[in-house]
C-alpha positions in Angstrom: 118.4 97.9 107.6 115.2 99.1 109.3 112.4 97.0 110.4 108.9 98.2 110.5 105.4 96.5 112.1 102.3 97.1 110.3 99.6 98.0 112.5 96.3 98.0 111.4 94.3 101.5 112.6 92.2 99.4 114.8 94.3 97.8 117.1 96.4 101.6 117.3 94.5 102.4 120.5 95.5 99.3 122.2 98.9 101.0 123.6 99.8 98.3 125.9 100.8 96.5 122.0 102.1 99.5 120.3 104.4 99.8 123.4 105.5 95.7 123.0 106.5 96.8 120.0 109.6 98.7 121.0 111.6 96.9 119.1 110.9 98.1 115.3 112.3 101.2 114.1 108.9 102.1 113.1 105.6 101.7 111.8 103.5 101.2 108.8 99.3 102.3 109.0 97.4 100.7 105.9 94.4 102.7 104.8 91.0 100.8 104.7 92.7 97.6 104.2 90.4 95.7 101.9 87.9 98.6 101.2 86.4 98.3 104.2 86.2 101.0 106.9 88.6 101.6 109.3 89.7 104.2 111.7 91.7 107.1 110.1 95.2 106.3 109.4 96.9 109.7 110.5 94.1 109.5 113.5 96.0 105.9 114.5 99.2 107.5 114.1 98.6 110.5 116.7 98.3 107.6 118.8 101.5 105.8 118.2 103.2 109.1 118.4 102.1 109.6 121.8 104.0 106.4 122.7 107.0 107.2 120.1 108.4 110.6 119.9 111.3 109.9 117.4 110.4 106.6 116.0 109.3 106.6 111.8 105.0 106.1 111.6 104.0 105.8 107.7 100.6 106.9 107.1 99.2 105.4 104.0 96.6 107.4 102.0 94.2 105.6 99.3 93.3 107.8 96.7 90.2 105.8 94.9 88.5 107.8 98.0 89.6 111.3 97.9 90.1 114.5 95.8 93.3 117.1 96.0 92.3 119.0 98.7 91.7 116.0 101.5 94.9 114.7 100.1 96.8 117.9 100.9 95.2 118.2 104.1 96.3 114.7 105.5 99.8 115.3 104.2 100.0 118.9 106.6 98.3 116.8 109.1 101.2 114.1 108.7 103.6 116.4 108.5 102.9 118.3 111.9 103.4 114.8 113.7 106.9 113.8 111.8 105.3 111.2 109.9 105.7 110.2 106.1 102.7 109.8 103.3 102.7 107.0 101.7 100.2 106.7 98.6 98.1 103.7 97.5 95.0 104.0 95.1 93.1 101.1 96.8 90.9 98.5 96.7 87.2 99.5 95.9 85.6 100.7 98.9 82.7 98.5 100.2 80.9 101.3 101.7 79.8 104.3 98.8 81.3 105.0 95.7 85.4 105.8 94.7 85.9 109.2 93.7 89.2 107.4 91.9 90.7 109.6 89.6 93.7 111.0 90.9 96.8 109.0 89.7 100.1 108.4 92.2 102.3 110.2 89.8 100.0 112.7 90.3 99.2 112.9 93.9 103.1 113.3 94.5 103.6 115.9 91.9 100.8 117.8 94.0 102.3 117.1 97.3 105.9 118.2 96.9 104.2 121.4 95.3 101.9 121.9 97.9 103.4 120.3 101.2 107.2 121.3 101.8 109.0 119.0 103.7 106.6 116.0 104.0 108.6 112.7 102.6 106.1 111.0 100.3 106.1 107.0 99.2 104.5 104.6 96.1 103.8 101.5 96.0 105.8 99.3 94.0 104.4 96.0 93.0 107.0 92.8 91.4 103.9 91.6 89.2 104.6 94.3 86.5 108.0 93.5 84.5 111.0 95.4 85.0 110.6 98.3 82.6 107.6 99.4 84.4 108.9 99.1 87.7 112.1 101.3 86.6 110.0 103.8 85.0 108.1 104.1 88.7 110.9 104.6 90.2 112.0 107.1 87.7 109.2 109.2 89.4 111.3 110.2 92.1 109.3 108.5 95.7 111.3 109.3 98.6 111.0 105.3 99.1 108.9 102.9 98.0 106.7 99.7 99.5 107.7 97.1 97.4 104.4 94.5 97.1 104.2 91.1 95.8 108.1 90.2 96.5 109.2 86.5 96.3 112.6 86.6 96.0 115.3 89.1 97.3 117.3 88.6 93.8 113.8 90.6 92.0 115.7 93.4 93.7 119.0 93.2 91.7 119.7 96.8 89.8 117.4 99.0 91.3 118.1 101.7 93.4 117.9 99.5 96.6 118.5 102.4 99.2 114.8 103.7 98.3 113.1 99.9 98.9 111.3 98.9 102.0 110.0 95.5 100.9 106.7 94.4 102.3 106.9 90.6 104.2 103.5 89.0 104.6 104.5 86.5 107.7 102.2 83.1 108.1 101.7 81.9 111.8 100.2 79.4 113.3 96.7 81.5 113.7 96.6 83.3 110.6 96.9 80.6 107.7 93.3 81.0 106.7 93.5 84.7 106.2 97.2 83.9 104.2 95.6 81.4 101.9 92.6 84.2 100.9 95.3 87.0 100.7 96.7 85.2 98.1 100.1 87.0 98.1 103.6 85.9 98.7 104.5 85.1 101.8 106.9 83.6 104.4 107.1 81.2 107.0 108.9 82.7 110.5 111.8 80.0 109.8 112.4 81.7 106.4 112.8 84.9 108.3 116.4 85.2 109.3 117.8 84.2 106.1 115.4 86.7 103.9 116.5 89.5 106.5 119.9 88.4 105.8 119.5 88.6 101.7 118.0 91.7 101.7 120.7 93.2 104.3 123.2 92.2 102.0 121.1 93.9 99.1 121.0 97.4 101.5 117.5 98.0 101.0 115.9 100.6 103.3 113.9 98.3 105.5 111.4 95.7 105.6 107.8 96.0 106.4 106.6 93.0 108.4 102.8 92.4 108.4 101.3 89.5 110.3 97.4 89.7 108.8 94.9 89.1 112.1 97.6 88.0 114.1 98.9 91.9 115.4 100.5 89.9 118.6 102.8 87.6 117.0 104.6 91.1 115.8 106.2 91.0 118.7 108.3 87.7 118.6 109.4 88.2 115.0 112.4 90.3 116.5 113.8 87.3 117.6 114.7 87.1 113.4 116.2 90.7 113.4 120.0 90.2 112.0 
């Protein structure tokens, strides 16, 4: 099982954290988290990959912001740098209006037409029931974020290998930020035995995000099995 650190674009340029970071087998780059601006995710992964030469970025792309031919142009650009597009419509931009009419489905039919060799991800959220998240994955992702997870058993009969769970991790300094998320999440003393679950499972990976607290990435490998 992989483990991945989200990183949010602004804190990509401090390399002195990317590089304490060594430890995850990659990293995940949310796009506008919130609607709110933010450096350019495949911008923040040129930076990583100056640190990392082999390790797995994830650029994710919103599409409530963008027509076909920006979303074909930041897939070549992802592609020239090894890294994977991972699709999200978005929540509403707070600066200017959502173009918002492209579809996932969609967006990846366009990209594996368009963009040869670029791996391409959807989101995947437990709040739907189970026939709608089998018919996503029916698509055909090359993997899938998996949102809104409580329990590893959710997982149970779908095509694990394809999963990367997303873990939203409460510390000590971020509990404010958790409580407005208002998302599952876990405690770092639940860690080790969730890990252990969703080993067991053989998902892909997990996708650890620590919301306004980017340094206390670092010590979660302690919960690595």
């Amino acid at each position: 099982m992989h483990y991945y650190a989200e990183v949010h674009p602004r804190v990509s340029g401090n390399l002195s954290l990317v590089r304490s970071l060594e430890g995850y087998d990659g990293f995940n780059i949310p796009d506008s988290p919130f609607g709110n601006p933010a450096p350019l995710p495949l911008v923040a992964a040129c930076l990583i990959r100056r640190v990392y030469d082999e390790k797995r970025i994830i650029v994710n792309q919103r599409l409530l912001d963008i027509n076909e031919l920006h979303l074909v142009s930041i897939a070549q650009g992802a592609l020239l740098i090894s890294a994977d597009v991972a699709l999200t419509r978005g929540d509403k931009p707070r600066v200017g209006r959502d173009v918002g009419y492209l579809a996932s489905e969609e967006a990846l039919g366009l990209l594996r037409r368009s963009v040869r060799g670029i791996r391409v991800g959807l989101m995947l959220s437990m709040r739907y029931g189970r026939g709608l998240i089998e018919e996503r994955m029916r698509v055909g992702a090359d993997f899938y974020l998996v949102l809104r997870l409580s329990r590893p058993d959710e997982l149970k009969g779908l095509e694990v290998g394809k999963l990367i769970p997303y873990i939203i991790v409460e510390t000590e300094n971020n509990v404010d930020i958790i409580r407005k998320i208002n998302q599952p999440h876990f405690k770092e003393d639940e860690l080790k035995g969730l890990f252990t679950e969703l080993r067991d499972l053989g998902v892909e990976g997990v996708l650890l995000s620590t919301p306004g607290d980017h340094k206390a990435l670092i010590g979660l490998t302690r919960y690595f099995v």
